[in-house]
C-alpha positions as CSV (number, residue, x, y, z in Angstrom):
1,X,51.1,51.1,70.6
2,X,50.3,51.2,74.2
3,X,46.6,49.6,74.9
4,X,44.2,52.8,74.7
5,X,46.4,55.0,72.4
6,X,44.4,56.8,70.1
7,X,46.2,57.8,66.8
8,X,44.4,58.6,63.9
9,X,45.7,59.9,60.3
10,X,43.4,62.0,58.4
11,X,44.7,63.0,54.4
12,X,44.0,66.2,52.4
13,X,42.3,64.0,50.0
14,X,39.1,64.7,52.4
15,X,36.0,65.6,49.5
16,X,35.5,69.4,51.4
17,X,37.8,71.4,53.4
18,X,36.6,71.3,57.1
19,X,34.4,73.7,58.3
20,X,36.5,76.4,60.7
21,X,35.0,79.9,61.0
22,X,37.9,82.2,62.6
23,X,37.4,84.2,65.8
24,X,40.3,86.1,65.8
25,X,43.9,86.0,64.0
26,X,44.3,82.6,64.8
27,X,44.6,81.2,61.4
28,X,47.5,83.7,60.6
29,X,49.5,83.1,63.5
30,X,48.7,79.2,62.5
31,X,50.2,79.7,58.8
32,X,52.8,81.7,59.7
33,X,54.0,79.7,62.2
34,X,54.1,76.6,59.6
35,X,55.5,78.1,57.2
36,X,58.4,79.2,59.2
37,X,58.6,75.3,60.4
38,X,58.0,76.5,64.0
39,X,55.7,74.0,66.4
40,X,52.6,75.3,68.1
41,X,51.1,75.1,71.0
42,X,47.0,75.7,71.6
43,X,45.4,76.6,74.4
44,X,41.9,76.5,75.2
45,X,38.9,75.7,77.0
46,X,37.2,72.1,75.5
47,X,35.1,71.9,72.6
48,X,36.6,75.4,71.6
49,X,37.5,74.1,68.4
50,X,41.3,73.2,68.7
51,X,41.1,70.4,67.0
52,X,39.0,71.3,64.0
53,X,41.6,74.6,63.7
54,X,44.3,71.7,63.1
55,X,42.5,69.8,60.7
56,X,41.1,72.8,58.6
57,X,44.4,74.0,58.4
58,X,46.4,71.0,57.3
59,X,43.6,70.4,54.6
60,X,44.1,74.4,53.5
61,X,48.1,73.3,53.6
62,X,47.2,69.6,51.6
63,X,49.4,67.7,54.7
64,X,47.9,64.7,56.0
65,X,47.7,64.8,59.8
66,X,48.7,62.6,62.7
67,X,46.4,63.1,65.9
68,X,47.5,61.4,69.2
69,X,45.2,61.8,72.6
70,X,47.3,62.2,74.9
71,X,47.2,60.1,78.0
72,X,49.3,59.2,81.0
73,X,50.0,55.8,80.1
74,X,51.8,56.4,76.7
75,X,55.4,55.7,76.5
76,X,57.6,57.2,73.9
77,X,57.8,54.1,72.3
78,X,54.4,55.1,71.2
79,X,55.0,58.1,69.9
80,X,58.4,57.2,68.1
81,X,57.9,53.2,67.3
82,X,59.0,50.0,68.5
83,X,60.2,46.8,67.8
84,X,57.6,44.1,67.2
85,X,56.9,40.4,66.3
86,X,55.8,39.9,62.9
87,X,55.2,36.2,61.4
88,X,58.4,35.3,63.5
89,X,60.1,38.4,62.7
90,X,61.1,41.4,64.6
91,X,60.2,44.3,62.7
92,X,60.3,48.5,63.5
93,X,57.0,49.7,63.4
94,X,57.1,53.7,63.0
95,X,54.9,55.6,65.6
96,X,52.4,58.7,64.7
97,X,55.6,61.4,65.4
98,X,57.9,59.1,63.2
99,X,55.8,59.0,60.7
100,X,54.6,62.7,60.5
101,X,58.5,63.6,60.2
102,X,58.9,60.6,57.2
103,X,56.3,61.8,55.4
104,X,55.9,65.5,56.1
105,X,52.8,65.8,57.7
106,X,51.5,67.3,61.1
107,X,51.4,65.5,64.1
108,X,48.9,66.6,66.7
109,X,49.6,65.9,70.0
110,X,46.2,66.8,71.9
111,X,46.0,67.1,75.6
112,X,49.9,67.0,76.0
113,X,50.1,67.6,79.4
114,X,48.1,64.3,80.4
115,X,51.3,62.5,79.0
116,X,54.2,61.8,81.4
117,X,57.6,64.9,81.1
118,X,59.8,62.4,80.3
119,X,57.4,61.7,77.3
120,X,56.8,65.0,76.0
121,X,61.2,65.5,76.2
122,X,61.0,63.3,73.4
123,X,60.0,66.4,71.2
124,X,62.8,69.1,72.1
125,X,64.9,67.8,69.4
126,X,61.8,68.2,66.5
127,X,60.7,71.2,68.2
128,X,63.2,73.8,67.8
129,X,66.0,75.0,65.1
130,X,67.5,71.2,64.6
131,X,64.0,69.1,63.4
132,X,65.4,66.4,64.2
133,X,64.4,63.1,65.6
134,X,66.3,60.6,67.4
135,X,65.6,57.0,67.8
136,X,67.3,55.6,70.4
137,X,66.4,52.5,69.7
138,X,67.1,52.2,66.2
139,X,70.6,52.3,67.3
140,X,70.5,56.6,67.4
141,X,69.4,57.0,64.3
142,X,68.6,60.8,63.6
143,X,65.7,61.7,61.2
144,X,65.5,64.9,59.8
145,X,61.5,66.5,59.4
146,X,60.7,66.9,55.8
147,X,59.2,69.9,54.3
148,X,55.6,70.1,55.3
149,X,56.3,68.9,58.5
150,X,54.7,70.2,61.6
151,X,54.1,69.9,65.6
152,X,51.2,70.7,66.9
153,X,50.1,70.3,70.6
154,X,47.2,71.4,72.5
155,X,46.2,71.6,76.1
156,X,43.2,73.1,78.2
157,X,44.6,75.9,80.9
158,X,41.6,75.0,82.7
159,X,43.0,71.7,84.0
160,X,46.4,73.2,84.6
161,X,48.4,71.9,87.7
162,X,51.7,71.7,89.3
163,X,51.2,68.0,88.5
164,X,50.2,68.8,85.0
165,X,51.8,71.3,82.7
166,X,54.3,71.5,80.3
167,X,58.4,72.3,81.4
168,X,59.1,75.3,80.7
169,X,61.9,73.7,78.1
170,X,59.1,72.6,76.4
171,X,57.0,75.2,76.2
172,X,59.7,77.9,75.3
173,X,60.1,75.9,71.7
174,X,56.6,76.7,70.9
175,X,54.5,79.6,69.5
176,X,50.8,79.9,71.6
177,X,47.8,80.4,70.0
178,X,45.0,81.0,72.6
179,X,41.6,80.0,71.4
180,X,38.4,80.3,73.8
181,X,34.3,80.4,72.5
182,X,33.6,82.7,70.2
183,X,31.0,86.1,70.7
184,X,27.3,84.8,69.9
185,X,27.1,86.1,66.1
186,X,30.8,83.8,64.9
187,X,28.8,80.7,67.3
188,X,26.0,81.2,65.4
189,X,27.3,81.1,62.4
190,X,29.2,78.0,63.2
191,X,26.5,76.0,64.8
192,X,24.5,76.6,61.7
193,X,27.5,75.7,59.2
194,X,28.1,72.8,60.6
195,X,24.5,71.8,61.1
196,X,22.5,73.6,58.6
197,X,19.7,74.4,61.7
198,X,17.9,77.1,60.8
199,X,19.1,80.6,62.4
200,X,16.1,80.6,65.1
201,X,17.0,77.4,66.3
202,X,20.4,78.3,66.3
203,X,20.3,81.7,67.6
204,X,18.4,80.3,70.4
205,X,20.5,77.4,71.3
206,X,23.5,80.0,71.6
207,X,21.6,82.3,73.9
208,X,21.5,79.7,75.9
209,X,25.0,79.0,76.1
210,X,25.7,82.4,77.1
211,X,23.1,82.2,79.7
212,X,25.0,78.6,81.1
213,X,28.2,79.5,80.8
214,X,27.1,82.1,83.7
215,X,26.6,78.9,86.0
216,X,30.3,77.9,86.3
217,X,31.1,79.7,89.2
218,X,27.9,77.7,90.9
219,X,29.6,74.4,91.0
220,X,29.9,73.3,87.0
221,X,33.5,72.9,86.3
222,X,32.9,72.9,82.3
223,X,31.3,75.6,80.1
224,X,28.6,74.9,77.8
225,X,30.9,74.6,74.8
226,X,30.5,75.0,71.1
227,X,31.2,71.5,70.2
228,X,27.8,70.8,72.9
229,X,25.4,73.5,71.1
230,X,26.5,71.9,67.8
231,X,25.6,68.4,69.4
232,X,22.7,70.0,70.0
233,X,21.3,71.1,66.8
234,X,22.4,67.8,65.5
235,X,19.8,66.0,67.5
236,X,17.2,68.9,66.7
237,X,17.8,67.8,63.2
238,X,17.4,64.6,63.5
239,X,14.1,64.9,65.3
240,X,14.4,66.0,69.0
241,X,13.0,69.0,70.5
242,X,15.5,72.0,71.1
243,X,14.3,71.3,74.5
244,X,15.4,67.6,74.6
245,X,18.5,67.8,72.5
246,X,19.9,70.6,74.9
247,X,19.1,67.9,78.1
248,X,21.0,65.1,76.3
249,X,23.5,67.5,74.6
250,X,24.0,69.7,77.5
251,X,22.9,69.2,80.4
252,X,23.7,65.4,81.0
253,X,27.8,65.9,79.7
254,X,28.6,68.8,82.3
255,X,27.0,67.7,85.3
256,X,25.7,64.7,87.1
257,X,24.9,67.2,90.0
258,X,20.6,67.0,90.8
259,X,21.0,70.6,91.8
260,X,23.0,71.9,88.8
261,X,21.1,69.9,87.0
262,X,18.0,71.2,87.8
263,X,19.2,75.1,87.4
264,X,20.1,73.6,84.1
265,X,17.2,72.3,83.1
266,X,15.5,75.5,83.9
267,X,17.9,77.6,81.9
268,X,17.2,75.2,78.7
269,X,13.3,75.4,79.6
270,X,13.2,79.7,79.6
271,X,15.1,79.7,76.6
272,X,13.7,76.8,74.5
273,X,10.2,75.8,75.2
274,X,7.7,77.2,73.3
């Protein structure tokens, strides 16, 4: 694979289903949509929890799961597999998609619309009524999905462009599930599932997210996301002060900006300090 490609396989053999509390209907439209073999596309701000919807979902369904970040340099050689030089032999070598397909598992494709078109084109044929896959270069062999198998990609509308969005070819195979943050009682409850903070803590580290994300329109281009108030109460566990693990958690990833910064800071200090 291409020199900064990130696939990893996760299995269903994982000792506790990951934690995923639901905002909406999004985990029906999810099954239904695998069950009827049809790929799915999710849309959402980052750190909405996109990625932990996939993997709590192919651990409820017992699939292992494929995840690819997506970037501009990845060919589809990376996706599908290649030819390559083994102890003086040439060998295929399946990529992530190939082997999702094989061995009926999901393959998440996150960020899809950093990869190139003529990358993502690669899918049409796995993505609608055929599921099929064809390797060109495996002399046009054609690979049929086996049960279990699904497509998942995901993308943030926040970064969309004319340079950067899916064909509408593309898109039209797909069945959208929009995710965004959650109303402060479901965050709470998920910043203290997946941290075991107490709810004081918690429910105070969420006010303050509410409070941030009211900054955006002054300069920061990111909201303060779940995934950063759970990074939060992390480092409150492990010793910090609210106050410091909301600078180092929150403050520092959104903006390097002295001025936003600042306004920042004072947010996190009205709503943490003692």
């Amino acid at each position: 694979m291409a020199e900064g490609l990130h696939a990893t396989r996760s299995f269903e053999a994982a000792p506790a289903a990951p934690f995923y509390r639901a905002v909406g209907d999004e985990v029906e439209r999810f099954r239904a949509a695998w069950r009827g073999g049809l790929p799915i596309l999710l849309k959402g701000p980052t750190g909405c929890g996109k990625t932990r919807l996939v993997e709590a979902m192919a651990h409820e369904f017992g699939r292992p799961v494929y995840t690819v970040s997506c970037h501009e340099d990845i060919t589809v050689g990376d996706l599908v597999g290649r030819y390559v030089l083994v102890n003086d032999e040439t060998v295929w070598v399946d990529g992530p998609l190939t082997r999702a397909v094989t061995e009926g598992a999901i393959c998440y494709l996150d960020e899809i619309v950093e990869a190139r078109q003529d990358v993502t084109v690669v899918i049409h044929s796995i993505a609608d009524h055929r599921r099929e896959l064809y390797l060109e270069r495996r002399g046009g062999a054609v690979l049929r999905a086996r049960d279990g198998f699904g497509l998942v990609v995901s993308y943030n509308p926040g970064y969309q462009s004319v340079l950067k969005d899916l064909k509408p070819s593309t898109r039209q195979r797909m069945v959208s599930i929009d995710l965004g943050f959650p109303p402060p009682d479901v965050e709470l409850q998920i910043v203290m599932g997946e941290t075991g903070i107490d709810e004081a803590t918690a429910r105070n580290l969420v006010r303050l997210a509410q409070a941030a994300r009211g900054l955006e329109g002054a300069g920061l281009k990111e909201f303060a996301s779940t995934r950063t108030l759970v990074n939060a109460a992390t480092l409150v566990r492990h010793g910090l002060s609210p106050v410091q693990a909301a600078s180092s958690a929150i403050t520092g990833p959104l903006t390097d900006d002295p001025d936003l910064r600042q306004g920042l800071e004072t947010v996190i200090d009205s709503y943490l300090s003692d």
